[in-house]
C-alpha positions as CSV (number, residue, x, y, z in Angstrom):
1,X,72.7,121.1,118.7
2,X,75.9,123.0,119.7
3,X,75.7,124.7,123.0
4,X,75.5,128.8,123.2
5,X,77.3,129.1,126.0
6,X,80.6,127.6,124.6
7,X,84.0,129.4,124.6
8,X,84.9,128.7,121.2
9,X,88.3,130.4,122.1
10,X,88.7,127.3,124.9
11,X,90.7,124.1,124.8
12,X,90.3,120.9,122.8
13,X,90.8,117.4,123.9
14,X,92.5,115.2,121.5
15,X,92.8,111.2,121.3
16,X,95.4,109.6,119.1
17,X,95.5,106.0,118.4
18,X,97.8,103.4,119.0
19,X,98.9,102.9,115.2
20,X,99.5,106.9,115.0
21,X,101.7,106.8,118.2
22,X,103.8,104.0,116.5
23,X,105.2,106.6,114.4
24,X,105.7,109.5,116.8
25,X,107.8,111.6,114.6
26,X,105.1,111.9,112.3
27,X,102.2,112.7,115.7
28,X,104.6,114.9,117.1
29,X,105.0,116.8,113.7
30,X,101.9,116.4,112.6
31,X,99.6,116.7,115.3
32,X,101.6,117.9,118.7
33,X,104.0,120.5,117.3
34,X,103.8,121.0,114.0
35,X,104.5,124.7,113.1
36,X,102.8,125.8,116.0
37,X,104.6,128.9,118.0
38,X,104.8,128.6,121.7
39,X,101.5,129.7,122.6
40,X,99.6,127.4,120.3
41,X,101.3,124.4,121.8
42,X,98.8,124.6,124.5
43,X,95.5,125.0,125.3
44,X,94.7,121.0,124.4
45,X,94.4,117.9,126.5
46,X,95.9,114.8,124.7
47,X,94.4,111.0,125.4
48,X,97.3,108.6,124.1
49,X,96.1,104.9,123.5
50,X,99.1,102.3,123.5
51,X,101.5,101.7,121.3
52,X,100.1,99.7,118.2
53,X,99.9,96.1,119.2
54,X,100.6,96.4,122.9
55,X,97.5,96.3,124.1
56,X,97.0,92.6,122.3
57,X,100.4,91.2,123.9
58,X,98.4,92.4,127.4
59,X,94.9,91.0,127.0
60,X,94.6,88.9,124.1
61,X,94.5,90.1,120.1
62,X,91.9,91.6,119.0
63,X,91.1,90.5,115.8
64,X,92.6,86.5,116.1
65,X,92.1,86.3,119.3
66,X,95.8,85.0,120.6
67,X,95.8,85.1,124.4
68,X,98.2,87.5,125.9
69,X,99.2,87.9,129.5
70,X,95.2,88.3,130.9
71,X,93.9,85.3,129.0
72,X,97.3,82.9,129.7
73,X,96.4,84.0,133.3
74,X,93.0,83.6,133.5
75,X,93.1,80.2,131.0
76,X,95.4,78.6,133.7
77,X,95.8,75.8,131.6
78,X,99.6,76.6,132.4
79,X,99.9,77.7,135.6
80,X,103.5,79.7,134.6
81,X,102.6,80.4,130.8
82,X,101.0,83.8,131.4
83,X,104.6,84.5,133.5
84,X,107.2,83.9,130.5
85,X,104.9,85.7,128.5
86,X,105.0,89.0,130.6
87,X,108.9,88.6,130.3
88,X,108.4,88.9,126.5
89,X,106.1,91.9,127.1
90,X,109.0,93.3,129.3
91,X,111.6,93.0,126.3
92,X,108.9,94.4,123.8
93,X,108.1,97.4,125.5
94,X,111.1,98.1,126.4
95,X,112.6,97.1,122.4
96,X,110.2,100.2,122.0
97,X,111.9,102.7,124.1
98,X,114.9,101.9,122.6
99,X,113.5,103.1,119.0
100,X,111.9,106.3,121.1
101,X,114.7,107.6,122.6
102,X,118.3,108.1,120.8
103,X,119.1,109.8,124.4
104,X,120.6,107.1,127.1
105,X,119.5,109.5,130.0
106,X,116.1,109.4,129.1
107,X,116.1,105.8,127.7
108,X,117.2,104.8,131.2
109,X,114.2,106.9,132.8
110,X,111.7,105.3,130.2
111,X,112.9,101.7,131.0
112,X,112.8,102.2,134.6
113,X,109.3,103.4,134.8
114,X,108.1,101.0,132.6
115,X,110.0,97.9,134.3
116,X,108.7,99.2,137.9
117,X,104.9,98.5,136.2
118,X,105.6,95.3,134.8
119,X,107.7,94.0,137.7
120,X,104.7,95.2,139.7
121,X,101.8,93.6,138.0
122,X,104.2,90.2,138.0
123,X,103.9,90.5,142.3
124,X,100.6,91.1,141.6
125,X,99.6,88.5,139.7
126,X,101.7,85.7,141.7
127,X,100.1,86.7,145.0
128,X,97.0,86.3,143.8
129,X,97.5,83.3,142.3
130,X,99.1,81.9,145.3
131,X,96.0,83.3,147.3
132,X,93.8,81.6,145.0
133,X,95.2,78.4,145.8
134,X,93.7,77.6,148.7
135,X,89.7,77.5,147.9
136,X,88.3,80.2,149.9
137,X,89.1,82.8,146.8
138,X,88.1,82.0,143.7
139,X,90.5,83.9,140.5
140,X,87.2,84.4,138.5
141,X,86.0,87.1,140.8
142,X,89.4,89.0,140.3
143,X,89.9,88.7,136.7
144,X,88.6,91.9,135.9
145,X,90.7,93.7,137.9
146,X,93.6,91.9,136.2
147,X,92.1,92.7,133.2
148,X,92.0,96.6,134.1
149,X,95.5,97.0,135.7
150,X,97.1,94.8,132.7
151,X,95.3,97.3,130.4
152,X,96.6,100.1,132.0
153,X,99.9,99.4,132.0
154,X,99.8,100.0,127.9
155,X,98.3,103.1,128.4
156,X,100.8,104.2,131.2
157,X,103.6,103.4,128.8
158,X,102.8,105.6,125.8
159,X,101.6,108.6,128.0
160,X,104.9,108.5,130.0
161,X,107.3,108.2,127.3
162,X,105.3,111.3,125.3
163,X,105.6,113.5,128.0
164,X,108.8,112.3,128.9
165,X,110.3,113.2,125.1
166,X,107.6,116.5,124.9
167,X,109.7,117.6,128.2
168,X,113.4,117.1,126.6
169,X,112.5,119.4,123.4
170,X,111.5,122.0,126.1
171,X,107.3,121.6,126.2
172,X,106.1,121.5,129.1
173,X,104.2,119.0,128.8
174,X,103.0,117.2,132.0
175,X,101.9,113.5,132.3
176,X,98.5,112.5,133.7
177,X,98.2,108.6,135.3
178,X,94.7,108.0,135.3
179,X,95.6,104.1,135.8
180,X,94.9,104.3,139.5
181,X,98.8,102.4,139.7
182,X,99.1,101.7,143.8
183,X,96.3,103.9,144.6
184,X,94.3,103.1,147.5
185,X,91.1,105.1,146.9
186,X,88.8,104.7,143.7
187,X,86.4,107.7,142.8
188,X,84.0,108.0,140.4
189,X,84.9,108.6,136.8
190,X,84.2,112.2,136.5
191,X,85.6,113.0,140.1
192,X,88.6,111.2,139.3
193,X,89.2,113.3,135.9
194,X,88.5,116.7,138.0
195,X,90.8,115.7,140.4
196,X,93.4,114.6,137.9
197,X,93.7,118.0,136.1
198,X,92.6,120.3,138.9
199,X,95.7,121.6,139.0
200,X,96.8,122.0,135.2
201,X,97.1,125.1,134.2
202,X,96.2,124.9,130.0
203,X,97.7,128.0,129.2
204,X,101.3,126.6,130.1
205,X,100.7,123.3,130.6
206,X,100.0,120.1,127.9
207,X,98.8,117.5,129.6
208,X,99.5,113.6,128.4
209,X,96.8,112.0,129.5
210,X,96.4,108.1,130.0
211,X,93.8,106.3,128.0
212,X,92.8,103.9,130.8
213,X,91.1,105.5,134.1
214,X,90.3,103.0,137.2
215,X,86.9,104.2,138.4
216,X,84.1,103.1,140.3
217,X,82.1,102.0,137.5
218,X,84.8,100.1,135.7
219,X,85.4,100.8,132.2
220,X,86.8,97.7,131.5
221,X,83.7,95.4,132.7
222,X,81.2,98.0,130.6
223,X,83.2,99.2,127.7
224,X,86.1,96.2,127.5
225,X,88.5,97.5,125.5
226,X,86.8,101.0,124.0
227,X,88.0,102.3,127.0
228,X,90.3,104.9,126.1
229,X,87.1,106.4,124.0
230,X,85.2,107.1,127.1
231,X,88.1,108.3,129.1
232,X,88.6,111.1,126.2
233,X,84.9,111.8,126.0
234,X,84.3,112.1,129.5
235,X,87.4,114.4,130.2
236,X,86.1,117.2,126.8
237,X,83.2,116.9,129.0
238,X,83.8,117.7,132.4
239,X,86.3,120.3,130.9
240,X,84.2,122.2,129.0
241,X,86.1,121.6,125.4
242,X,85.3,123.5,123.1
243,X,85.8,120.6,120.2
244,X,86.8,116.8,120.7
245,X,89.6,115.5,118.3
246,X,90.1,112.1,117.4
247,X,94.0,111.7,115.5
248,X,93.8,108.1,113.2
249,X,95.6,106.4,111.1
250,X,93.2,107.3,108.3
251,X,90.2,109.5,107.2
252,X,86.4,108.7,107.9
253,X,85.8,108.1,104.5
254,X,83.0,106.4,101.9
255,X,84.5,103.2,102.1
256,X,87.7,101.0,103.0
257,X,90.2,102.1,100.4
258,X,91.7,98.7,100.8
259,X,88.5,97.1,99.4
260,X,87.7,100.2,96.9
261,X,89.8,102.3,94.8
262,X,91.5,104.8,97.0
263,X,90.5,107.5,94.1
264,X,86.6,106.6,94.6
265,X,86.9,106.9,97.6
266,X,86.0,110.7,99.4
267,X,86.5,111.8,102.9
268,X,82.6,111.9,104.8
269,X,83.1,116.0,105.8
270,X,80.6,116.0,107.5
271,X,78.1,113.6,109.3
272,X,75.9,113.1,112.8
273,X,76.1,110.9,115.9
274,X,73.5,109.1,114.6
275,X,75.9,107.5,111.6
276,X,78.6,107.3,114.1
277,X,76.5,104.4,116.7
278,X,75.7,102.6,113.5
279,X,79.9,102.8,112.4
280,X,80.6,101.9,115.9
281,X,78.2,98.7,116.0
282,X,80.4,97.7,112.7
283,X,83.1,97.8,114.7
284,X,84.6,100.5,112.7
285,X,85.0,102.5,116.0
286,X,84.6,106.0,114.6
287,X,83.7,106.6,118.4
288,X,81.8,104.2,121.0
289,X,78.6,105.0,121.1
290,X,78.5,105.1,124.7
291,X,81.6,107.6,124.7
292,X,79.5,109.7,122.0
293,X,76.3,110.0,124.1
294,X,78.3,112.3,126.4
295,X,79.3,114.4,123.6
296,X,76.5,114.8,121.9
297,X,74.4,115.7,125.1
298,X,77.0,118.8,125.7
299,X,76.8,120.1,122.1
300,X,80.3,118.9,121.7
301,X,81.6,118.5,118.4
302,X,83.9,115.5,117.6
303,X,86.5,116.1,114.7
304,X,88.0,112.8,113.1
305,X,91.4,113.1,111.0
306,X,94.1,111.6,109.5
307,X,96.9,112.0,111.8
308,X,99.4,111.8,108.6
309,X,97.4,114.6,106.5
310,X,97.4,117.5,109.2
311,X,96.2,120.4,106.9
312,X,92.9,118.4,106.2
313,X,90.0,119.4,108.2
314,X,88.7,115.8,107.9
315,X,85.0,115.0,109.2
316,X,82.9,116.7,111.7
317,X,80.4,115.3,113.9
318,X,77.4,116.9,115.1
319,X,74.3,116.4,116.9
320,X,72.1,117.7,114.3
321,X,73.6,117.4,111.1
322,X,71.9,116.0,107.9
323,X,72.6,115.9,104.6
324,X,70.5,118.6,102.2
325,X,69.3,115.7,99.9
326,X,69.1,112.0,100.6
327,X,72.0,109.9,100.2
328,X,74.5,107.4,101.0
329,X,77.1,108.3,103.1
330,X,79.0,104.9,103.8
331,X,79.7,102.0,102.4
332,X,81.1,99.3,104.9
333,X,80.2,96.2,107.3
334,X,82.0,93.1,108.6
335,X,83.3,90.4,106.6
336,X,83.6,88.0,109.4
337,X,80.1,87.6,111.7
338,X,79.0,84.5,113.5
339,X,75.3,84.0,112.8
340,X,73.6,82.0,115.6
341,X,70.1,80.8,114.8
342,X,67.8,79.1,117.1
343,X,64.7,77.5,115.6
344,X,62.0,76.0,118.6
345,X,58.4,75.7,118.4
346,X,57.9,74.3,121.9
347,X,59.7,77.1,123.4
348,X,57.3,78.8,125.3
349,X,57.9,82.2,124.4
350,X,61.4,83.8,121.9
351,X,61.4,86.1,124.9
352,X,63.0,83.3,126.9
353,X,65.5,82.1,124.1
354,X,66.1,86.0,123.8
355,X,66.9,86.5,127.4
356,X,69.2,83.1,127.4
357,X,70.8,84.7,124.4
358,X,71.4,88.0,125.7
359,X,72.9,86.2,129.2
360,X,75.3,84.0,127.2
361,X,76.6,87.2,124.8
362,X,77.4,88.8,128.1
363,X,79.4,86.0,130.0
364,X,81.3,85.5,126.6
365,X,82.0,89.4,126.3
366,X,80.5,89.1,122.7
367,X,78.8,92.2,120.8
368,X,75.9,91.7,119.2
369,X,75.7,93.7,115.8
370,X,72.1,92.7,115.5
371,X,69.3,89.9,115.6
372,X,66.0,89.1,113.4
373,X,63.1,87.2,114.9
374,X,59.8,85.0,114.1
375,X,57.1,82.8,115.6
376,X,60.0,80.2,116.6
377,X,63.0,81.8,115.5
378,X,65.5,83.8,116.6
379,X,69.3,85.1,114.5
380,X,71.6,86.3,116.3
381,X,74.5,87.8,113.8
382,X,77.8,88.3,116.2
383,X,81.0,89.5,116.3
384,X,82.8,86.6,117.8
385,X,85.5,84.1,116.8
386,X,84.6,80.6,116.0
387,X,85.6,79.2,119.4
388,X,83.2,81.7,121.1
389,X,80.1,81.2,118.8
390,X,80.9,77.6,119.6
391,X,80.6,77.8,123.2
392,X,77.2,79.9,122.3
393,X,75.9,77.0,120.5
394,X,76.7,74.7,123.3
395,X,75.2,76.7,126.2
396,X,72.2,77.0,123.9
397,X,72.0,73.6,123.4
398,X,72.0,72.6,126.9
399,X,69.3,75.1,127.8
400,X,66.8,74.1,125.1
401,X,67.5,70.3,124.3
402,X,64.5,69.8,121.4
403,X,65.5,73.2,119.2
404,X,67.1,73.5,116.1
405,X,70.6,75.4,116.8
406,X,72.5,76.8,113.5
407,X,76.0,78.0,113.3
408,X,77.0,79.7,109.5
409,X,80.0,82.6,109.0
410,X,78.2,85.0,107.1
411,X,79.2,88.8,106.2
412,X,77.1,92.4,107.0
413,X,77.5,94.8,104.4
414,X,75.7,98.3,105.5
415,X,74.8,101.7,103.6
416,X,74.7,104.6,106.0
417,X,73.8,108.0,105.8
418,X,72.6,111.1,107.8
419,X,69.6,111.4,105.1
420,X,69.8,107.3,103.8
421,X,66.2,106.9,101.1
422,X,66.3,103.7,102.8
423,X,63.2,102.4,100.3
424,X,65.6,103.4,97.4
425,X,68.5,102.0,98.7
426,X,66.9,98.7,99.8
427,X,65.7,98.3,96.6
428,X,68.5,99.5,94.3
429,X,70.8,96.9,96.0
430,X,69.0,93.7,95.8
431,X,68.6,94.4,92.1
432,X,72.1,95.0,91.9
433,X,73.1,92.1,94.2
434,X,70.9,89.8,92.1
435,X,72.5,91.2,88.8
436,X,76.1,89.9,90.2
437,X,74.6,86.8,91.6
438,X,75.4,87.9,94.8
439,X,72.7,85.8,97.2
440,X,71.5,87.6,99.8
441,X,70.4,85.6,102.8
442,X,68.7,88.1,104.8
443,X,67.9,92.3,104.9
444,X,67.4,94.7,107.6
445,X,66.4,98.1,107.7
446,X,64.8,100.0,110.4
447,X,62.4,103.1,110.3
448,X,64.9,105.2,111.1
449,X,66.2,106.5,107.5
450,X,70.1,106.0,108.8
451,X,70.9,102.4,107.8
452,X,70.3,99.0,105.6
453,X,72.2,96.1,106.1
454,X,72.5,92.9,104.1
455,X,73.3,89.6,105.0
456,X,75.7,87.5,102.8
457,X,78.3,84.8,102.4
458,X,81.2,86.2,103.9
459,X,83.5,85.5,100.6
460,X,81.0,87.9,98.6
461,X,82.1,90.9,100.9
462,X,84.8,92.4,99.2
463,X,82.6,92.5,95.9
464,X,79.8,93.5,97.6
465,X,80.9,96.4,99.3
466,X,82.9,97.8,95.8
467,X,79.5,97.1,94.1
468,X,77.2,99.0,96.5
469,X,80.1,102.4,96.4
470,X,79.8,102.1,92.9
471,X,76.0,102.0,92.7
472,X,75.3,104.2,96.0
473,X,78.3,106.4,95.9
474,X,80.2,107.1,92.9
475,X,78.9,108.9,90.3
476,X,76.9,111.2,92.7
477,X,78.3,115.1,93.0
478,X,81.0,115.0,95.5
479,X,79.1,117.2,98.2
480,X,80.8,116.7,101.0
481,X,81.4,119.3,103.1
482,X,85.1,120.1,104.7
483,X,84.6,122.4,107.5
């Protein structure tokens, strides 16, 4: 429910992606500047993520899982691989300031800033290592500090170079380290962010805010790498804004138009917090779910768009919203998901596999999209790599010697809606699964009329998901509603 005592005449905070900021001609025409006169340029608070792909060279990729710097250091199988690698990072990042700046001046200020950081971290990281060396410090209680200052240095990068080229075209735009880079005190989140922008004035002012903050509670241990998510959320809401803005690469739409026909597909409009968690879990990170909690408490309203389509209002999300008749809003899921299934009737309780289970997600930094449950057995279905659901398996083994432990890559496909006839739509698809011979090896719906999800073999995805648009989706009036 939006709050009443809003100024809806206030400031907006607005995140854009690393993928959009690889193309910063079209963000600063499309979102930053646009046509806007001189008084419209401000009043906003921008978040900037990393430059697409930067973020991977510093921790590890996301999707493959290729180490980058953190986990060459923190693998130590080579004690100087993590070292040659940050030289490579060096070359990349600055490769990237050469395409950013046609201006030697302010190429020269770019690299320099971004070569003090990386120089930095390599001190860092080598006197640590060398401290390590001799027993009495162990480098596992340090790696997530590692983790969060190697993270930080993406962030730092694109925020500084924005405001940096913002400034040359006569904005005064201002950049914000929320990094915590050679800082000596660390505050909690919220007082950090007041602290940070107590002295902007948004009326002539635009800040360029870093996606990573270094706080007390650590975003990096709770919220790994949706970090820059909760740094946006929390800022709109110790700020007051009046509307949260998220700037992607693409719209919030009815399905993956890479999967379905782009002209089936339709932009959401409009949809609740509610649908947003369950995207979120999918790893479709429409917002973490944690970052929208804060949001939705406040009455805050969080606008996704399509940072190349700037005159589309793209899809609001509310607190209350629901849609005037029952319906499918989304079509999507996860073609890839480790399914980890432990079947033990001398177990004393599934309580106790479930707590081992729960422990061993957590040491492996694994999300869990969901589990399923009987007498003896418990499913876990995860998104993990191979090599991580393996280690699972093992752990699990060790822990309860006489039980039956399966490992099968399987897909989620999910329908999702602010008003989802889950009884319809349960029903609807296994008839239509069954027609195209599509096996489904297990369903889930909840009470909660916002989501069902089926379990399949992960090479049935693709077909799946265009089936269930077809049959769910397409066809229907195209109610959505732009605002």
């Amino acid at each position: 429910m939006a709050r009443k005592d809003v100024d809806r005449s206030g400031h907006t905070v607005e995140k854009i992606g690393g993928t959009s900021m690889s193309n910063f001609d079209a963000v600063r025409k499309n979102i930053i500047v646009g046509d806007s006169r001189n008084e419209e340029l401000y009043n906003r608070i921008f978040v900037v993520s990393a430059y697409g792909g930067v973020t991977d060279l510093l921790l590890e990729h996301k999707k493959t899982g290729k180490p980058g710097v953190y986990a060459l250091f923190a693998g130590a199988e080579n004690r100087w691989a993590w070292g040659d690698d940050l030289t490579r990072l060096e070359k990349s990042l600055t490769d990237i300031n050469l395409s950013y700046f046609s201006d030697l001046s302010l190429r020269h200020q770019a690299d320099q800033f971004i070569l003090d950081r990386v120089e930095g971290v390599r001190e860092c990281l080598i006197d640590l290592q060398r401290l390590c060396s001799y027993g009495h410090f162990q480098l596992s209680q340090h790696l997530i500090k590692v983790r969060e200052m190697l993270a930080g240095v993406g962030e730092a990068h694109s925020a500084f170079n924005t405001a940096l080229r913002l400034q040359s075209e006569g904005i005064n735009a201002r950049f914000i380290d929320l990094t915590g880079w050679r800082e000596s005190e660390r505050l909690a989140m919220d007082e950090k962010l007041k602290r940070s922008l107590a002295s902007v004035d948004l009326t002539r002012e635009l800040p360029i805010c870093t996606g990573y903050t270094q706080c007390k509670e650590g975003l990096i241990e709770t919220f790994d790498r949706g970090y820059s998510e909760m740094t946006f959320s929390r800022i709109a809401v110790v700020t007051g804004a009046r509307e949260a803005i998220i700037h992607k690469e693409f719209h919030l739409s009815s399905a993956d138009p890479k999967i379905v026909d782009p002209a089936k597909v339709v932009t959401l409009g409009r949809t609740n917090y509610d649908v947003a968690d369950q995207l979120a879990n999918l790893g479709m990170e429409a917002i973490h779910p944690r970052a929208a909690r804060g949001l939705c408490s406040e009455g805050i309203d969080l606008r996704i768009k399509n940072s190349f389509e700037p005159d589309h209002p793209g899809t609001l999300i509310t607190g209350g919203y629901q849609a005037k008749t029952p319906q499918t809003d989304i079509v999507t899921g996860k073609k890839s998901v480790m399914a980890v299934s432990v079947f033990d009737q001398n177990a004393p309780s599934i309580a106790e596999i479930e707590k081992t289970f729960l422990d061993l997600t957590s040491r492996f930094r694994v999300h869990r999209i969901n589990r399923e449950s009987n007498a003896n057995t418990l499913t876990f279905y995860l998104s993990a790599t191979l090599k991580q659901a393996k280690r699972i398996v093992n752990e699990l083994g060790s822990d309860f010697p006489g039980a039956e432990i399966s490992l099968q890559k399987v897909a989620v496909v999910a329908a999702i809606g602010s008003s989802l006839d889950v009884n319809n739509v349960l029903i609807a698809s296994l008839v239509a699964f069954d027609q195209e011979s599509i096996q489904v090896l297990a369903a889930h719906q909840t009470m909660r009329d916002v989501e069902v999800q089926f379990i399949l073999d992960s090479e049935q995805f693709d077909h799946a998901v265009r089936l269930l648009h077809a049959l769910l989706i397409e066809g229907r009036p195209n109610d959505s509603e732009a605002v």
